[in-house]
C-alpha atoms as an extended CHARMM CRD file, in Angstrom:
* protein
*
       119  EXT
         1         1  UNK       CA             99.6060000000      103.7890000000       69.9230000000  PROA      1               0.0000000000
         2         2  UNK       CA             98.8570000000      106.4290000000       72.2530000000  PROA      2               0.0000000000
         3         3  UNK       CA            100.8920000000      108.4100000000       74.7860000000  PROA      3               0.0000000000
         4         4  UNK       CA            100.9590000000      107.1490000000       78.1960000000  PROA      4               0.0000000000
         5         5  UNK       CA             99.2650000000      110.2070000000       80.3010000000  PROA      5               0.0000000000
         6         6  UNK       CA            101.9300000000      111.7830000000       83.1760000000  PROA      6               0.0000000000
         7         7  UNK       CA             99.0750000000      112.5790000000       85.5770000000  PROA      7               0.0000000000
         8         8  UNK       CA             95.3120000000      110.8680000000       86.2350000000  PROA      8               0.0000000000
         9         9  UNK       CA             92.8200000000      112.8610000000       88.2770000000  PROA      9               0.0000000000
        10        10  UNK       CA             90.5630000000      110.5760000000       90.3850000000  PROA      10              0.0000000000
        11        11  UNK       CA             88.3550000000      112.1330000000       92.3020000000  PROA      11              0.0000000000
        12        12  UNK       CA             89.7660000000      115.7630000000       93.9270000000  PROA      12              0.0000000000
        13        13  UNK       CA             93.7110000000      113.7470000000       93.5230000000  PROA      13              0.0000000000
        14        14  UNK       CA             95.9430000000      113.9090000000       90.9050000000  PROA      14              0.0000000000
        15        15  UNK       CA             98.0250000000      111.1080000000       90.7630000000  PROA      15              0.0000000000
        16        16  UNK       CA            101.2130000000      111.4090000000       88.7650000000  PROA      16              0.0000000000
        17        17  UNK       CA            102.4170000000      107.9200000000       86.5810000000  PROA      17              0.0000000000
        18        18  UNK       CA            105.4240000000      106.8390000000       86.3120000000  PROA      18              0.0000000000
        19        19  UNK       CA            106.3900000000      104.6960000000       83.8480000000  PROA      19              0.0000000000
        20        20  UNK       CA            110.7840000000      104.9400000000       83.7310000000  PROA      20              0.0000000000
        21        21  UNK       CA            113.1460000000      102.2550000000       84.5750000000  PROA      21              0.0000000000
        22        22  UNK       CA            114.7260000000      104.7170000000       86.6160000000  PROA      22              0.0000000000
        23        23  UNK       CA            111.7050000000      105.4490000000       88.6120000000  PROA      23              0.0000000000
        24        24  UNK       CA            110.8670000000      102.0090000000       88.4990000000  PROA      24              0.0000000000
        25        25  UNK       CA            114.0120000000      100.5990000000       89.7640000000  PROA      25              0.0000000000
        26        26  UNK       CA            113.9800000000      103.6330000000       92.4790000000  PROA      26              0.0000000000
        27        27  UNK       CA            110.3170000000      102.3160000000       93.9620000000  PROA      27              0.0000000000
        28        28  UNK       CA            111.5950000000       98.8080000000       94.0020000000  PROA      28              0.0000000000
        29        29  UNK       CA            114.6320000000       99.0780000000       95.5980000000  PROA      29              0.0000000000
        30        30  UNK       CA            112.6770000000      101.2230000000       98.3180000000  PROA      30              0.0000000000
        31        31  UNK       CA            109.1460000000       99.8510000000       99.0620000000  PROA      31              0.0000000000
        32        32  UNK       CA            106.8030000000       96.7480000000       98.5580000000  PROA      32              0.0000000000
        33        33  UNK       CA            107.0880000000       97.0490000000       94.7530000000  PROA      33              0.0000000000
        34        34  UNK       CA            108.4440000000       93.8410000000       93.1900000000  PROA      34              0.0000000000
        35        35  UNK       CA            110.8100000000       93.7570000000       90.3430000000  PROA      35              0.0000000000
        36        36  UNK       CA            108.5040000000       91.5790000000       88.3120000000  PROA      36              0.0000000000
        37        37  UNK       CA            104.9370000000       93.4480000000       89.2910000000  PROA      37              0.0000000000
        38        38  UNK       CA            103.1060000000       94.9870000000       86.4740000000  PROA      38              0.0000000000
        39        39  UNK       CA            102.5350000000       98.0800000000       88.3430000000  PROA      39              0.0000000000
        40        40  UNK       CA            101.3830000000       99.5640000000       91.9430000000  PROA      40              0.0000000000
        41        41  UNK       CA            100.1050000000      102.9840000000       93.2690000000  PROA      41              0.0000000000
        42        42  UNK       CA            100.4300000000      105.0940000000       96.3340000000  PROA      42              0.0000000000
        43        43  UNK       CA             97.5930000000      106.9490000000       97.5120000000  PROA      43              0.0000000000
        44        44  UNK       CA             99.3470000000      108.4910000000       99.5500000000  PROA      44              0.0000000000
        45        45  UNK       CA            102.4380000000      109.8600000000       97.5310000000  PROA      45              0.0000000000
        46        46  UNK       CA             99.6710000000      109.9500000000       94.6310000000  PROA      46              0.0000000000
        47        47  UNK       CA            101.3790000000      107.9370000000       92.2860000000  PROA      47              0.0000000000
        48        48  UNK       CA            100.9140000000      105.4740000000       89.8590000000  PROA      48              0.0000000000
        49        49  UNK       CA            104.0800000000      103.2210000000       88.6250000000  PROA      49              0.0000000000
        50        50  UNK       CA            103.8870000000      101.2600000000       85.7190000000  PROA      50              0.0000000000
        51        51  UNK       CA            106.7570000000       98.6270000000       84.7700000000  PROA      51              0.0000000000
        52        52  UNK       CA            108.4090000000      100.0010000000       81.7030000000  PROA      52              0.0000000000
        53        53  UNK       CA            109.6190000000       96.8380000000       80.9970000000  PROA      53              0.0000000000
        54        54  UNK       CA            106.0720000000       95.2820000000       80.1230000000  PROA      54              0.0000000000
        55        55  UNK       CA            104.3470000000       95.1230000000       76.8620000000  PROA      55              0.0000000000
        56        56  UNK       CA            102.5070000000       98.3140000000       75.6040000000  PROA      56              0.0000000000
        57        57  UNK       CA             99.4350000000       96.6320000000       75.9660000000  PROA      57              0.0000000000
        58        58  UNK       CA            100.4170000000       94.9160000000       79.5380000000  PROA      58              0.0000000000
        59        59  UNK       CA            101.1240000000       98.7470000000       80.1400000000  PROA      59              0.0000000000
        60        60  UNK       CA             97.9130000000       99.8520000000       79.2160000000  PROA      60              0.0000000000
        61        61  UNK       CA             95.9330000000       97.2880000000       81.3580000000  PROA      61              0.0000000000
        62        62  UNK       CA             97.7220000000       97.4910000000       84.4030000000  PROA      62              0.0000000000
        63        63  UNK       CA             97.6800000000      101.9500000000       84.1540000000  PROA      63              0.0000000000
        64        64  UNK       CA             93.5960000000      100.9850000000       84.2580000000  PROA      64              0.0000000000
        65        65  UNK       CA             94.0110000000       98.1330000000       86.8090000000  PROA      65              0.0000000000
        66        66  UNK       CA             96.2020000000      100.6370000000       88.8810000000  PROA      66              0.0000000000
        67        67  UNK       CA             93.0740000000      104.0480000000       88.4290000000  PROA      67              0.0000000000
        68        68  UNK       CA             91.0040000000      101.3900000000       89.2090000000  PROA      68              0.0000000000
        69        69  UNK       CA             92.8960000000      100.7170000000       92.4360000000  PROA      69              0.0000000000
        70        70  UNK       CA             92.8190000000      104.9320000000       93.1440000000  PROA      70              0.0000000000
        71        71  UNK       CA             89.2490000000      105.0010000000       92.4500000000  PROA      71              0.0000000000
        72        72  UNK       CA             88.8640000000      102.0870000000       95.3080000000  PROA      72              0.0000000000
        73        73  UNK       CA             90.7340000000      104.1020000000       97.6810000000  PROA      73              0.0000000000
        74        74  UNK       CA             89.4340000000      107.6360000000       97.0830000000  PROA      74              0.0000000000
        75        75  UNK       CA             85.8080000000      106.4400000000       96.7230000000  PROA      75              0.0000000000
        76        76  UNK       CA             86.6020000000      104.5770000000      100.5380000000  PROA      76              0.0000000000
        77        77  UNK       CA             85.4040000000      101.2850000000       99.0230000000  PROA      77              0.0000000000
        78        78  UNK       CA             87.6840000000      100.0540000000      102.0810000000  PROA      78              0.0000000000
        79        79  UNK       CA             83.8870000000      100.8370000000      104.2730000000  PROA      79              0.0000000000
        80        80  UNK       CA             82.1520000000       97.6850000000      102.3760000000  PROA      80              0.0000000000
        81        81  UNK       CA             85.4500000000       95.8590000000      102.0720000000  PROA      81              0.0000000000
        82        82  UNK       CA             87.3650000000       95.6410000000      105.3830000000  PROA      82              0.0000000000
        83        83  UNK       CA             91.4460000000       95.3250000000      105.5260000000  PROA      83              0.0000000000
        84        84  UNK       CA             91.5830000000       91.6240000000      106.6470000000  PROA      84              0.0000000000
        85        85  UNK       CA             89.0080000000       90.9010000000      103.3790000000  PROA      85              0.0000000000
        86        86  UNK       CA             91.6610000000       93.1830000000      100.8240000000  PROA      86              0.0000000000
        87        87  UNK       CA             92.2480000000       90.5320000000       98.6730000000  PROA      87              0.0000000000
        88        88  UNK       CA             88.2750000000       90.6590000000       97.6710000000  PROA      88              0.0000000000
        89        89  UNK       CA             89.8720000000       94.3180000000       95.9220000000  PROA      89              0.0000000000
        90        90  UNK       CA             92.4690000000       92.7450000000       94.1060000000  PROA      90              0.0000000000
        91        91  UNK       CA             90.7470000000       90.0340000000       92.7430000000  PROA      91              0.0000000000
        92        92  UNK       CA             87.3270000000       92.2390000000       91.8070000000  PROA      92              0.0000000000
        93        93  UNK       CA             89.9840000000       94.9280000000       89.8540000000  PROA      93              0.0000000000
        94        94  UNK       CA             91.7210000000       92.0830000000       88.6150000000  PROA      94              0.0000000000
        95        95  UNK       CA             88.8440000000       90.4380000000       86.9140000000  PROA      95              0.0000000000
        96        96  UNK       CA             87.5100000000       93.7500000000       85.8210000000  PROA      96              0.0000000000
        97        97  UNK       CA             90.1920000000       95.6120000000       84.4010000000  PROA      97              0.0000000000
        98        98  UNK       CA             90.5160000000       93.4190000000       80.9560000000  PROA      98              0.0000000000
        99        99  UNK       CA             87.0020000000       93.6360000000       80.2110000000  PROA      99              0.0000000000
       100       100  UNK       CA             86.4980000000       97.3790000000       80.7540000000  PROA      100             0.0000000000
       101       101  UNK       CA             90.2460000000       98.0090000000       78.7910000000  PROA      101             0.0000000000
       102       102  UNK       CA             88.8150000000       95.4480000000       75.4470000000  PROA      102             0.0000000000
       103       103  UNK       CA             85.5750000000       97.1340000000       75.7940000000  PROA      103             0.0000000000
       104       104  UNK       CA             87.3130000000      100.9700000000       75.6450000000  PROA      104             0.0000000000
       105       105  UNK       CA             89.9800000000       99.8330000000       73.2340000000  PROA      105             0.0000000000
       106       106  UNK       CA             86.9840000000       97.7650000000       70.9780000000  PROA      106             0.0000000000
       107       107  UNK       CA             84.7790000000      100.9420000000       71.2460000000  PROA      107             0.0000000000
       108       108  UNK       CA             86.5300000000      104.3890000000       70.7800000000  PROA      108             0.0000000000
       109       109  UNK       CA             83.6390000000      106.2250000000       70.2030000000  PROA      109             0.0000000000
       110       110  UNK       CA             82.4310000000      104.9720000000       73.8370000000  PROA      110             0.0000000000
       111       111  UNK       CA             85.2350000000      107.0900000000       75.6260000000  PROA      111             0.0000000000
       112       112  UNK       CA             84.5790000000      110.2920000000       73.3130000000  PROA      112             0.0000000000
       113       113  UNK       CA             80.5760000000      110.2500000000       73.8980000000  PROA      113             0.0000000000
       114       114  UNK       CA             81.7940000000      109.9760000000       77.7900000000  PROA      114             0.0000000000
       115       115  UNK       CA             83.5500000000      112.6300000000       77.6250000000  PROA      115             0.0000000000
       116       116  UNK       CA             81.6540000000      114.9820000000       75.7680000000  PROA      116             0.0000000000
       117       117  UNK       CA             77.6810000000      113.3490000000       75.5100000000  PROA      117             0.0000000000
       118       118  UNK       CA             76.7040000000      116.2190000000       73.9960000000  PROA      118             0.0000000000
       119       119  UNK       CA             78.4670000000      116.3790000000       70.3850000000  PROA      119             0.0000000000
């Protein structure tokens, strides 16, 4: 199993992760996180928090679901999907996010030629 990355750079942000039961229990005790959520992120503290509590591969969907959440905000996908209509966002990442994470984890050759299409 792979390392859970520290930091995530969407867009011109890097977003630090966070993925401690300190940290955790810190971000719950203070804000809208719930004990029992799989995750959240701050755009504007860049930060992702994943429950270290979960499943490795719980973990690894909800880091996606989560940079799929930052790429919503920092691409301003907010324009085509208005506040009062948010829950449209949550349930389009929600549905996405185990297809695209089977179709990375069933295809690792997929993620190299993204990264580097020319080897």
């Amino acid at each position: 199993m792979g390392q859970m990355p520290g930091h995530i750079k969407v867009g011109r942000s890097m977003y630090t992760v966070h993925c401690s039961k300190e940290t955790w229990h810190d971000y719950t005790q203070e804000s809208a996180v719930n004990q029992h959520d799989h995750g959240a992120s701050q755009h504007h503290k860049l930060v992702i928090l994943v429950n270290p509590s979960d499943h490795p591969h719980q973990q690894a969907d909800t880091l996606l679901h989560e940079v799929l959440h930052c790429i919503w905000f920092q691409a301003n996908m907010t324009a085509i999907n208005p506040p009062e209509e948010s829950h449209r966002e949550e349930i389009t990442i929600s549905q996405l996010t185990p297809w695209l994470t089977m179709a990375l984890a069933d295809n690792p050759k997929l993620a190299l030629f993204i990264h580097n299409p020319q080897e």
